[in-house]
C-alpha positions in Angstrom: 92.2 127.5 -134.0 90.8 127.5 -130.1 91.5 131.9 -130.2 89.5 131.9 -133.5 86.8 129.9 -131.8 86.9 132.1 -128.7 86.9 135.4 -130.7 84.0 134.1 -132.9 82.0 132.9 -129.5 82.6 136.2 -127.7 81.3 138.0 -131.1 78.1 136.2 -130.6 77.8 136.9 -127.1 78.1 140.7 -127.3 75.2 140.7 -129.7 77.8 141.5 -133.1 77.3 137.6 -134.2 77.1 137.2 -138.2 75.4 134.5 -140.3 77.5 132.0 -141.3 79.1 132.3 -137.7 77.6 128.4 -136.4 78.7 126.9 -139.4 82.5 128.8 -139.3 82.9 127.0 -135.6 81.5 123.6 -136.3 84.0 123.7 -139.7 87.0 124.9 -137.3 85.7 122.6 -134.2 86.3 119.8 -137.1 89.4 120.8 -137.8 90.5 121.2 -134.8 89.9 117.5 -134.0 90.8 116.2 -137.0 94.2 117.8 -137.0 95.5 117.8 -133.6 98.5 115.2 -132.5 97.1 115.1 -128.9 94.3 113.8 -127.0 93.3 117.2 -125.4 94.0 119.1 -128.6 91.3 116.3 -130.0 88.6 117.2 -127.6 89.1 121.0 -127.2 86.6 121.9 -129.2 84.3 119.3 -127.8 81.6 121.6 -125.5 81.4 123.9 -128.5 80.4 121.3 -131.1 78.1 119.8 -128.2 76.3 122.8 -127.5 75.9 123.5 -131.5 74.9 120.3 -131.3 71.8 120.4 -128.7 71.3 124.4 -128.5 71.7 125.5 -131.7 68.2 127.6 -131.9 69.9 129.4 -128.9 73.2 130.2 -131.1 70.5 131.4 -133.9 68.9 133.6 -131.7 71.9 135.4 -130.4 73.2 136.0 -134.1 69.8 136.1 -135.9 67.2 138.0 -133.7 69.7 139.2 -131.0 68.6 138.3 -127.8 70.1 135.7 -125.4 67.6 133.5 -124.3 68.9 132.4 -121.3 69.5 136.5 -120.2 73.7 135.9 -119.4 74.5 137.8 -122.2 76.0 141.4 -121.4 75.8 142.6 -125.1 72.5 141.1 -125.5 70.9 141.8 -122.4 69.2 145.1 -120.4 67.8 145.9 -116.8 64.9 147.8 -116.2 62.6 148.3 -113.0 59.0 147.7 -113.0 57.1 150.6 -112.3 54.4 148.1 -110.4 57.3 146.6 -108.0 59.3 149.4 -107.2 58.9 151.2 -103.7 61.6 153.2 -104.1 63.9 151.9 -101.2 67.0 153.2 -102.4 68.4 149.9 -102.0 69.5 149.3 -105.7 70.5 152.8 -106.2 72.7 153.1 -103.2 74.2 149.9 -104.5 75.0 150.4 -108.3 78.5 150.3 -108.9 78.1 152.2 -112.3 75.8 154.7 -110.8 73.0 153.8 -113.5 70.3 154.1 -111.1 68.3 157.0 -110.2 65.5 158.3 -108.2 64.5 159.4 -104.7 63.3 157.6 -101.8 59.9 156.4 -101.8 59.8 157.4 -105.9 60.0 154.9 -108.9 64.0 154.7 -109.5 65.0 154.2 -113.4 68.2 152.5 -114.7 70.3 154.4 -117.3 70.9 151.3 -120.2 74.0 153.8 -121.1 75.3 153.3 -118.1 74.0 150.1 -117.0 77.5 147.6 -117.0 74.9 144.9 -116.4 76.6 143.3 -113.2 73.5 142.3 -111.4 73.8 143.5 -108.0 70.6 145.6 -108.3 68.4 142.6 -109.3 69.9 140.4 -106.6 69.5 143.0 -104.3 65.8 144.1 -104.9 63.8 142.5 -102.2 60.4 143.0 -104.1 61.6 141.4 -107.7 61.4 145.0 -109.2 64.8 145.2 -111.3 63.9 142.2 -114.2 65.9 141.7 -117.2 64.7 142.2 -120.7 
């Protein structure tokens, strides 16, 4: 029951969530609890049903309208650089690990979504806010 769970919430995450998804893990979550011998096997699926619980507009927007709200999301997420911040200091370019970035010095850079693997370092890197996440 927990692999289902974890298949179905990693489904959601990478943007391929269905309808019918929330109600497939609060039925198994259930099940789960109901027929486990053990205490931990009885509150496994606990921070699931919780988060169904208080988030689920969040779960509906990952499966529904694809986007992650809360931009964690690999599948659901991409990076882009605002023409208005960037100064072209190389920094983020000389930095990607998936070589995604290009550009010259002193020139808007760009970030190729194809090869984007959506680790980060560019945005945490960018001194002048530039790299944002859509």
């Amino acid at each position: 029951g927990t692999k289902a769970m974890l298949a179905t919430l990693e489904r959601i995450c990478a943007g391929k969530g269905q309808p019918g998804d929330v109600e497939y893990l609060i039925e198994l979550g259930e099940d789960i609890r109901m027929s486990s011998l053990c205490g931990l096997g009885q509150t496994t699926p606990n921070p699931v049903l919780s988060t169904i619980r208080y988030f689920r507009d969040e779960y509906e927007a990952h499966i529904f309208d694809k986007i992650c709200p809360a931009k964690v999301c690999k599948g659901l997420i991409q990076y882009s650089i605002d023409p208005e911040k960037c100064t072209g200091c190389m920094v983020c370019l000389r930095n990607c690990t998936s070589s995604a970035i290009s550009g010259a010095k002193g020139e808007l850079h760009f970030i190729n979504d194809e090869l984007c693997s959506r680790c980060g370092v560019c945005m945490n890197l960018c001194k002048f806010d530039a790299v944002v996440v859509n």
